[in-house]
mmCIF file of the N, C-alpha and C atoms, coordinates in Angstrom:
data_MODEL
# 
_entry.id   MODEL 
# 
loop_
_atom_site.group_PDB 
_atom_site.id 
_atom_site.type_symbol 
_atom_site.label_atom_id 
_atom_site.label_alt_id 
_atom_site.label_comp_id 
_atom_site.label_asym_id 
_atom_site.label_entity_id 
_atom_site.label_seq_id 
_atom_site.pdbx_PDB_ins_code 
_atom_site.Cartn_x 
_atom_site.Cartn_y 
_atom_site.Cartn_z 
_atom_site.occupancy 
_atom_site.B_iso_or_equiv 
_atom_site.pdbx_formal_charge 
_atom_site.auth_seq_id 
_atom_site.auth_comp_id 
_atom_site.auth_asym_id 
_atom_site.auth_atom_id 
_atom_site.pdbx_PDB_model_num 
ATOM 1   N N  . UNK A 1 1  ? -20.223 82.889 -24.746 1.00 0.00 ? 1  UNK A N  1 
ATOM 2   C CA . UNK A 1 1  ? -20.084 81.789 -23.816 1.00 0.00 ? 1  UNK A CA 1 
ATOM 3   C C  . UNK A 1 1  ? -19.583 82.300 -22.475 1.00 0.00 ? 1  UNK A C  1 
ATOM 4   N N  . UNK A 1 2  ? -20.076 81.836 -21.268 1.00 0.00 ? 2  UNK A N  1 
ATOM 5   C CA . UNK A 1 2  ? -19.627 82.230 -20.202 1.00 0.00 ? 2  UNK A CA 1 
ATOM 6   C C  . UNK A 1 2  ? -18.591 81.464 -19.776 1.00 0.00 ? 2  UNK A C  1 
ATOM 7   N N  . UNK A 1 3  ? -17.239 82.333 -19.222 1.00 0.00 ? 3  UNK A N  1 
ATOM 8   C CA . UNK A 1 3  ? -15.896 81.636 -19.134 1.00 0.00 ? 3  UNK A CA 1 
ATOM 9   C C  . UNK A 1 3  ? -16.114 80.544 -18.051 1.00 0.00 ? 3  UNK A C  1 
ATOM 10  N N  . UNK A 1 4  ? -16.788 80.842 -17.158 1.00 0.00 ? 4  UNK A N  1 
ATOM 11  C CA . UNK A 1 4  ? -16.558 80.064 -15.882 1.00 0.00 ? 4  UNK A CA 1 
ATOM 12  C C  . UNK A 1 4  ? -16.838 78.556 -16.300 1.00 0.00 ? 4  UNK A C  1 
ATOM 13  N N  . UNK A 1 5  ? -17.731 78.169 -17.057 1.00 0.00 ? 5  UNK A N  1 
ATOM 14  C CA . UNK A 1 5  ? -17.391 76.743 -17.360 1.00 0.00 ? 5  UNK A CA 1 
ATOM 15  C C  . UNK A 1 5  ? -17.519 76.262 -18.840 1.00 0.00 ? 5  UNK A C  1 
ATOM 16  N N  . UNK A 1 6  ? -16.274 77.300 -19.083 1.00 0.00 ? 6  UNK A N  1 
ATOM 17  C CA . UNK A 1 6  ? -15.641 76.764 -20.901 1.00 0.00 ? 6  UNK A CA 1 
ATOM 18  C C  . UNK A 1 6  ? -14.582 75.854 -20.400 1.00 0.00 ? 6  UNK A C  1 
ATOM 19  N N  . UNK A 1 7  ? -14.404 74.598 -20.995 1.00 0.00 ? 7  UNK A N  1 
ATOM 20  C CA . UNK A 1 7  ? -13.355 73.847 -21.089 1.00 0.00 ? 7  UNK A CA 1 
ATOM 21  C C  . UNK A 1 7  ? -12.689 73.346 -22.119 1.00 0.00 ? 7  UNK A C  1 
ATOM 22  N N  . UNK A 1 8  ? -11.164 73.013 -22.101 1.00 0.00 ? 8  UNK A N  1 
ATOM 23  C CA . UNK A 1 8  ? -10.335 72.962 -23.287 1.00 0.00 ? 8  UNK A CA 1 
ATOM 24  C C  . UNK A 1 8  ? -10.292 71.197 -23.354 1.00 0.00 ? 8  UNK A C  1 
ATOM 25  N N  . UNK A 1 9  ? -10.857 70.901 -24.661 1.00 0.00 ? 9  UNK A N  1 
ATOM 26  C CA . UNK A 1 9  ? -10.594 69.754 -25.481 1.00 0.00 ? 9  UNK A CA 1 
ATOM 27  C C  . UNK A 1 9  ? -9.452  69.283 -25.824 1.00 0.00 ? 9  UNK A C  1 
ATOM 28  N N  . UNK A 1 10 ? -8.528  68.747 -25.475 1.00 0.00 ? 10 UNK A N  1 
ATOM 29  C CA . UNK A 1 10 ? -7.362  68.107 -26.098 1.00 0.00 ? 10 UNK A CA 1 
ATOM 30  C C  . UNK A 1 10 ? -7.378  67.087 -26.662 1.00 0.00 ? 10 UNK A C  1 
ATOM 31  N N  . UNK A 1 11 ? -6.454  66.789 -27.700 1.00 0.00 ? 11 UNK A N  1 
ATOM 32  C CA . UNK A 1 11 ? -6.692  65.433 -28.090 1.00 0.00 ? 11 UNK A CA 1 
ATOM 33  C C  . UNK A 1 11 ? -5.550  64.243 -27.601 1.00 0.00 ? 11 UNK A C  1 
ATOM 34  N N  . UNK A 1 12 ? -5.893  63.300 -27.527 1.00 0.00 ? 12 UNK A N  1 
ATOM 35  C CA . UNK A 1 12 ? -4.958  62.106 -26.824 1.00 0.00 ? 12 UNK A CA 1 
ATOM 36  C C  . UNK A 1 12 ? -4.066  61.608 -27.366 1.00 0.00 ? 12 UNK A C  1 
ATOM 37  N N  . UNK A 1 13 ? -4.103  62.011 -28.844 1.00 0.00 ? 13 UNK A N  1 
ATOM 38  C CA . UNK A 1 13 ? -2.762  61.621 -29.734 1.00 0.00 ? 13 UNK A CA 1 
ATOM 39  C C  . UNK A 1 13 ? -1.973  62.460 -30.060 1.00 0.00 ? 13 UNK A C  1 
ATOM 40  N N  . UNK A 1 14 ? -1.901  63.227 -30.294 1.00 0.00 ? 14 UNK A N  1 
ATOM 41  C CA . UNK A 1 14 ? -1.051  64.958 -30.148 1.00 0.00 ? 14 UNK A CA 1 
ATOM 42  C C  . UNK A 1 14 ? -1.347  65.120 -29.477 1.00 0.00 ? 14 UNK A C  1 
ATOM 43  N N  . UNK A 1 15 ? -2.060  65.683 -28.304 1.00 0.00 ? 15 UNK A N  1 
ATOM 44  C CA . UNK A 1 15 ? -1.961  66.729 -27.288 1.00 0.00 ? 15 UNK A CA 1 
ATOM 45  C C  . UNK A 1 15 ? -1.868  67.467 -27.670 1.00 0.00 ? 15 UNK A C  1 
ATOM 46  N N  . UNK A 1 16 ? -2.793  68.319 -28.607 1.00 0.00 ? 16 UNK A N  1 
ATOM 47  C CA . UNK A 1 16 ? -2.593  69.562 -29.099 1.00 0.00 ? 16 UNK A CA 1 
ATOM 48  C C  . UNK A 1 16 ? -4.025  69.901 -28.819 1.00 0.00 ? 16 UNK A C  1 
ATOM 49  N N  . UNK A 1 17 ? -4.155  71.211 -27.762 1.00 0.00 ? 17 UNK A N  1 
ATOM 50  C CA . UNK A 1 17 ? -5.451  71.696 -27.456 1.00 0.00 ? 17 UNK A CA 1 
ATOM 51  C C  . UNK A 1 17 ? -6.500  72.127 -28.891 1.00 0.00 ? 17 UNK A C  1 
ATOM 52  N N  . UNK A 1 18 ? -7.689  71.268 -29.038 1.00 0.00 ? 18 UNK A N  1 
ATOM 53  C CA . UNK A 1 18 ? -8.326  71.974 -30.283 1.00 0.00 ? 18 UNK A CA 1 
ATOM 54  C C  . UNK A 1 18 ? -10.157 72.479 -30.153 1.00 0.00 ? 18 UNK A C  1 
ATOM 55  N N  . UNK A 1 19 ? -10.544 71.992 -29.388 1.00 0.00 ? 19 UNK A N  1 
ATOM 56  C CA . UNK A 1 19 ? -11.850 72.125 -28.913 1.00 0.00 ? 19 UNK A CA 1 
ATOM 57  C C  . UNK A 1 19 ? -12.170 73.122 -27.639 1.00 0.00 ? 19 UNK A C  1 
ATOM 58  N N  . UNK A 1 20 ? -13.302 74.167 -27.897 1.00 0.00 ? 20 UNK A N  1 
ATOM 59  C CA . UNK A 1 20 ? -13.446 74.653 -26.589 1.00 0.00 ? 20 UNK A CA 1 
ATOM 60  C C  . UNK A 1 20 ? -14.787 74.322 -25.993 1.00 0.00 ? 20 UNK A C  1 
ATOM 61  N N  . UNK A 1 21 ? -15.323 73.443 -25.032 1.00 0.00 ? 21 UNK A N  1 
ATOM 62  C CA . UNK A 1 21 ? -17.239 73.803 -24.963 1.00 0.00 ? 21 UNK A CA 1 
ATOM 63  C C  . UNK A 1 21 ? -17.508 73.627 -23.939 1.00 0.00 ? 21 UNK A C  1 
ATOM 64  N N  . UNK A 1 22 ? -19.002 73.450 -23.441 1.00 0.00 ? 22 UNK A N  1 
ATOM 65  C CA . UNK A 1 22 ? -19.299 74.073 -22.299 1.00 0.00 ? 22 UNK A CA 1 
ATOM 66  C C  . UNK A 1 22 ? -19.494 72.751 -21.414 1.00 0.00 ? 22 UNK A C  1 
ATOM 67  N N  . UNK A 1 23 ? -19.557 72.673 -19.940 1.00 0.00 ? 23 UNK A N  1 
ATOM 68  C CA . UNK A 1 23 ? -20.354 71.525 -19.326 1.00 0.00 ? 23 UNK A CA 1 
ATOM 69  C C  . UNK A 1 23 ? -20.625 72.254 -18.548 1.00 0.00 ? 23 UNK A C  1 
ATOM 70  N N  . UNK A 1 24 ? -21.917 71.789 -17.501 1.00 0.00 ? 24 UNK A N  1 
ATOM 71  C CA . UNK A 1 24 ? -23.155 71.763 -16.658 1.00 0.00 ? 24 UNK A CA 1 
ATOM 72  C C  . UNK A 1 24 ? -22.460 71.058 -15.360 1.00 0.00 ? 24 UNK A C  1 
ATOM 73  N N  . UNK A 1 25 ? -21.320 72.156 -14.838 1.00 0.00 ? 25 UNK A N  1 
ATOM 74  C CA . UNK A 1 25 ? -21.177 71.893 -13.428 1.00 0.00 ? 25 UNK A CA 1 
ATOM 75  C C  . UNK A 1 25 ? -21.821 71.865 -12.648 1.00 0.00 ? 25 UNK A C  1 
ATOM 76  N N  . UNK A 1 26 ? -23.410 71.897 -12.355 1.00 0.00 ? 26 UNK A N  1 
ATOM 77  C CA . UNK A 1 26 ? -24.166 71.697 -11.342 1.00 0.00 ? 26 UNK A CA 1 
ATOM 78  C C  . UNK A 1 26 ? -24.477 70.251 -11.083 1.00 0.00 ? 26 UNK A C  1 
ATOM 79  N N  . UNK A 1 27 ? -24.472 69.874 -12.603 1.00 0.00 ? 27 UNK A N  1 
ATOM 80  C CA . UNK A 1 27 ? -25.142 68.266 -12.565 1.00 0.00 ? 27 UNK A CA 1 
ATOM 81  C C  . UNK A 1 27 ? -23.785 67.540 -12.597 1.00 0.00 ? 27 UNK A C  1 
ATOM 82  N N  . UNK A 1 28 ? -22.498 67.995 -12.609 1.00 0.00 ? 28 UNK A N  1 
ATOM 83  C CA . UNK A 1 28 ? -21.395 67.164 -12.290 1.00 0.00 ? 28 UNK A CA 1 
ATOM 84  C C  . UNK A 1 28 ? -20.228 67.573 -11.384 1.00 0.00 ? 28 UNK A C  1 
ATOM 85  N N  . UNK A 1 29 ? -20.949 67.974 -10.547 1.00 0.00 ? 29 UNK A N  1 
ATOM 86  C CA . UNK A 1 29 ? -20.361 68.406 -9.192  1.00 0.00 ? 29 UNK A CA 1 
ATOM 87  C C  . UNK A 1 29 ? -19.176 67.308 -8.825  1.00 0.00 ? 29 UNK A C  1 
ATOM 88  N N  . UNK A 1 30 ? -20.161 66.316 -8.500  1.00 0.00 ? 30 UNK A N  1 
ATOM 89  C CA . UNK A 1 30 ? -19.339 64.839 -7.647  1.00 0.00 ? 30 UNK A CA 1 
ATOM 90  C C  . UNK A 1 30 ? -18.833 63.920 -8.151  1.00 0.00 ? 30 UNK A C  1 
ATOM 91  N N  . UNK A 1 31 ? -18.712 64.210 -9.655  1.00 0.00 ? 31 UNK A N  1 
ATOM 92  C CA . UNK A 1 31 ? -18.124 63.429 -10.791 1.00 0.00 ? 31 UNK A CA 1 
ATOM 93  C C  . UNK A 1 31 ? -16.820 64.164 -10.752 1.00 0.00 ? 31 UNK A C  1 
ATOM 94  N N  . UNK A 1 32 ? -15.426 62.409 -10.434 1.00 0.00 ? 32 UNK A N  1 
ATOM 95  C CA . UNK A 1 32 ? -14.216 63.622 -11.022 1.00 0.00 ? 32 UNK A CA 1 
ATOM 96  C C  . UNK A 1 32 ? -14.554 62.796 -12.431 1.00 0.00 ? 32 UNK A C  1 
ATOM 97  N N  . UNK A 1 33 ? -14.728 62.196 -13.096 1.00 0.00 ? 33 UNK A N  1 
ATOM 98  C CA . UNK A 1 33 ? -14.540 61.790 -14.427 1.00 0.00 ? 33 UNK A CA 1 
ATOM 99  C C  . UNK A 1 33 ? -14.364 63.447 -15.083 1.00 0.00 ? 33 UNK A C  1 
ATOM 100 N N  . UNK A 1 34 ? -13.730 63.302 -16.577 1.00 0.00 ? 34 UNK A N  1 
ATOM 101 C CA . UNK A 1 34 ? -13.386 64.177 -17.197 1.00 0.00 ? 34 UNK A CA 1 
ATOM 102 C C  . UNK A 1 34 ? -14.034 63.839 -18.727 1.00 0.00 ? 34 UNK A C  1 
ATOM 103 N N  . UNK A 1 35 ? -14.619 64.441 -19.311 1.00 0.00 ? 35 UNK A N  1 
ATOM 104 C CA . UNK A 1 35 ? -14.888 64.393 -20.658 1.00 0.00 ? 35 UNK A CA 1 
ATOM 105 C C  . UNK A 1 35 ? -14.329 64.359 -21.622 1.00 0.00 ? 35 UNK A C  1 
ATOM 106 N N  . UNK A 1 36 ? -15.160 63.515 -22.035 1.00 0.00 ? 36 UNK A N  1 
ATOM 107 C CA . UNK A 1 36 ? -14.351 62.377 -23.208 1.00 0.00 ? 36 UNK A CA 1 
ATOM 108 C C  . UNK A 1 36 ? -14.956 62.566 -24.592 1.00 0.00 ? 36 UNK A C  1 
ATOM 109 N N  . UNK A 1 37 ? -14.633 63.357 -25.226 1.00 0.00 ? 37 UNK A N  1 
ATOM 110 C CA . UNK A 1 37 ? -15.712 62.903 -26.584 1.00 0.00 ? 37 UNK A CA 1 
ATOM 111 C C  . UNK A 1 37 ? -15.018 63.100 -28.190 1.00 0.00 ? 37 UNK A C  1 
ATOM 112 N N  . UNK A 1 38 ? -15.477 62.027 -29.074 1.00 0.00 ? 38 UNK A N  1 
ATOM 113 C CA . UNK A 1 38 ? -14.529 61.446 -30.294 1.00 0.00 ? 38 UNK A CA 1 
ATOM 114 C C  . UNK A 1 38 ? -14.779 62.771 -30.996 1.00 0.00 ? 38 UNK A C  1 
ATOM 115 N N  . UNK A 1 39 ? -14.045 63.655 -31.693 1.00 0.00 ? 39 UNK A N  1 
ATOM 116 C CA . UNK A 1 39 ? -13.905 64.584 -32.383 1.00 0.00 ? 39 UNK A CA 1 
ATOM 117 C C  . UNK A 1 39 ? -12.594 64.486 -33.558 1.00 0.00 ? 39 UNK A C  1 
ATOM 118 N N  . UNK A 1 40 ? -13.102 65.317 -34.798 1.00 0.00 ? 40 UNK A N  1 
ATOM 119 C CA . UNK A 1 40 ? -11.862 65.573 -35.690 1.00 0.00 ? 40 UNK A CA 1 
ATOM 120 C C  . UNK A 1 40 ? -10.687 66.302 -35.370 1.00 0.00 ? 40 UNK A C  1 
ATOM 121 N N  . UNK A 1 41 ? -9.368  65.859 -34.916 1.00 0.00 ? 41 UNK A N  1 
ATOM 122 C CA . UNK A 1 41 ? -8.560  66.519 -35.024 1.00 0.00 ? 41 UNK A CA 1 
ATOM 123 C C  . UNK A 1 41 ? -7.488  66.883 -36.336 1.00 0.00 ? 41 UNK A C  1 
ATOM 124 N N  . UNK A 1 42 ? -7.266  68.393 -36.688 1.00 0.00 ? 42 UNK A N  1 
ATOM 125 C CA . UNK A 1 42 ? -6.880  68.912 -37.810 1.00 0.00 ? 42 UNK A CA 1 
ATOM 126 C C  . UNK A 1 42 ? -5.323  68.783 -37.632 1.00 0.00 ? 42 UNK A C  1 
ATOM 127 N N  . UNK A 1 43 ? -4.786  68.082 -36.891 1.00 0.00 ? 43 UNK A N  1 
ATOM 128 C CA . UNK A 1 43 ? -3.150  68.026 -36.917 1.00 0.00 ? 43 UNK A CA 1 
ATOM 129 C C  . UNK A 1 43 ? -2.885  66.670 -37.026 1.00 0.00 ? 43 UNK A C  1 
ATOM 130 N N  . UNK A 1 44 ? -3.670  65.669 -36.742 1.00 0.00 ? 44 UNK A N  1 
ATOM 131 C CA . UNK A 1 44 ? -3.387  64.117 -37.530 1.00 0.00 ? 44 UNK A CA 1 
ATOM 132 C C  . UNK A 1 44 ? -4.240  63.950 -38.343 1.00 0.00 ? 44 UNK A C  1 
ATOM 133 N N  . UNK A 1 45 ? -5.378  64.626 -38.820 1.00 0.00 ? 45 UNK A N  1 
ATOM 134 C CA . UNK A 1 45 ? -6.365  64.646 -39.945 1.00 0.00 ? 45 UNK A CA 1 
ATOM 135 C C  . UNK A 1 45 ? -7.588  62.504 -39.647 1.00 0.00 ? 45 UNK A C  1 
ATOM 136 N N  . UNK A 1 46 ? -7.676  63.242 -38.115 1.00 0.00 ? 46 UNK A N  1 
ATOM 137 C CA . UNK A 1 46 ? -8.397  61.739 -38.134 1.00 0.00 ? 46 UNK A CA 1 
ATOM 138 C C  . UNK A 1 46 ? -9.265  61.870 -37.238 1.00 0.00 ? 46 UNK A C  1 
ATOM 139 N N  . UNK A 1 47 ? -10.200 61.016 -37.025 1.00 0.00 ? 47 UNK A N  1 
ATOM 140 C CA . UNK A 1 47 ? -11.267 61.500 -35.637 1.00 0.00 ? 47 UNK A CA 1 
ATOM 141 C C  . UNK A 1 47 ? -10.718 60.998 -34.600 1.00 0.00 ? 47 UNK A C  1 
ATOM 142 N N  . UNK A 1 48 ? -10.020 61.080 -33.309 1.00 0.00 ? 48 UNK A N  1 
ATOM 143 C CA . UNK A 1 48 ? -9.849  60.708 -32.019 1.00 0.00 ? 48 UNK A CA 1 
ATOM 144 C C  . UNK A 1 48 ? -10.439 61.400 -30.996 1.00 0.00 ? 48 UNK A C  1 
ATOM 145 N N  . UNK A 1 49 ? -10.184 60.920 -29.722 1.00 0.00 ? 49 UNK A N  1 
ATOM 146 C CA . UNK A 1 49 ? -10.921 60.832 -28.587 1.00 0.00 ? 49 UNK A CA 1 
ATOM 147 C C  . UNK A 1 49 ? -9.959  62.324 -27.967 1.00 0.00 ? 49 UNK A C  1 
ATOM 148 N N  . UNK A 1 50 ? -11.052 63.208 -27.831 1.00 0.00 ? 50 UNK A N  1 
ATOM 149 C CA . UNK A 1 50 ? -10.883 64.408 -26.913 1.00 0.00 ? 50 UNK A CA 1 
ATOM 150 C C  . UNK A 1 50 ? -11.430 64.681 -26.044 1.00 0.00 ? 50 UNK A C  1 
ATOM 151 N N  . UNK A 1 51 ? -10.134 64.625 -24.899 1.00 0.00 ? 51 UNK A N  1 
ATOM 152 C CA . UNK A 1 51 ? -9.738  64.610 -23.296 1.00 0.00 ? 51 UNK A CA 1 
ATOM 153 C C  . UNK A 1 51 ? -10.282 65.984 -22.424 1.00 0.00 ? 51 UNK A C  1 
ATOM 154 N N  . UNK A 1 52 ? -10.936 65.970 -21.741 1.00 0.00 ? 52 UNK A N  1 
ATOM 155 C CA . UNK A 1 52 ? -10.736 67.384 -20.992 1.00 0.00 ? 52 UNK A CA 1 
ATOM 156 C C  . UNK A 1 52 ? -9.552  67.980 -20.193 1.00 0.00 ? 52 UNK A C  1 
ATOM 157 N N  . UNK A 1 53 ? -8.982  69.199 -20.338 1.00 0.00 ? 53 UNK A N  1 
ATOM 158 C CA . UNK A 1 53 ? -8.175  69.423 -20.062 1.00 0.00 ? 53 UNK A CA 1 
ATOM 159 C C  . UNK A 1 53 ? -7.784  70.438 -19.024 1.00 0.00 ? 53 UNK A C  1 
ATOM 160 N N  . UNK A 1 54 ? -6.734  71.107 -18.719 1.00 0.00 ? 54 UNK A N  1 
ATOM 161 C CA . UNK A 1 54 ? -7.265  71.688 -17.509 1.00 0.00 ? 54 UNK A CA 1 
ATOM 162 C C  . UNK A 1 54 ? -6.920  73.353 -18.483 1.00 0.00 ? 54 UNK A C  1 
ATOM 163 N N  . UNK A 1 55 ? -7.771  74.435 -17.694 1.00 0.00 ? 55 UNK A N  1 
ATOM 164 C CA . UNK A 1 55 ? -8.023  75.234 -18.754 1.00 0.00 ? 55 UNK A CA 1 
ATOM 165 C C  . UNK A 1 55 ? -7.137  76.556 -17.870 1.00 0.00 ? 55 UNK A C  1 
ATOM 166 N N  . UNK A 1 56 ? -6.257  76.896 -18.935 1.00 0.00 ? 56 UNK A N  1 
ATOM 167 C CA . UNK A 1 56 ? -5.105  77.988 -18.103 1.00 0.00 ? 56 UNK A CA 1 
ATOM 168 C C  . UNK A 1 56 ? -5.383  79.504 -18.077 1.00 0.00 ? 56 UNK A C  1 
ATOM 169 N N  . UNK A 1 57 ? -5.186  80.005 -17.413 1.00 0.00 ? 57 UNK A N  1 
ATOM 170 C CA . UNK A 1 57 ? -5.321  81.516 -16.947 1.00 0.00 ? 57 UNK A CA 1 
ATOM 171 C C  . UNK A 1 57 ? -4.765  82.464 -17.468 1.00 0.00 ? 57 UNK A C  1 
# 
């Protein structure tokens, strides 16, 4: 995967970073929206909504 646009998944009920994947910064340049998408998280054992997050150095 190329680093420059891997982003970190968090989830909204823990806040515990668990997802890493890619988006298509060309086609969302002028979008600030942030990605949103329902995934399993393994630390409340339930599906919730994972946040994009900001991804550290």
């Amino acid at each position: 995967m190329s680093q420059d646009n891997l982003i970190k998944l968090r989830c909204t009920e823990c806040e515990q970073p668990n997802y890493f994947t890619r988006k298509n910064m060309a086609k969302t340049k002028g979008e600030a929206t942030k990605l949103e998408l329902k995934k399993h998280c393994p630390t409340c054992n339930t599906h919730t909504v994972h946040r994009e997050a900001k991804k550290s150095k």
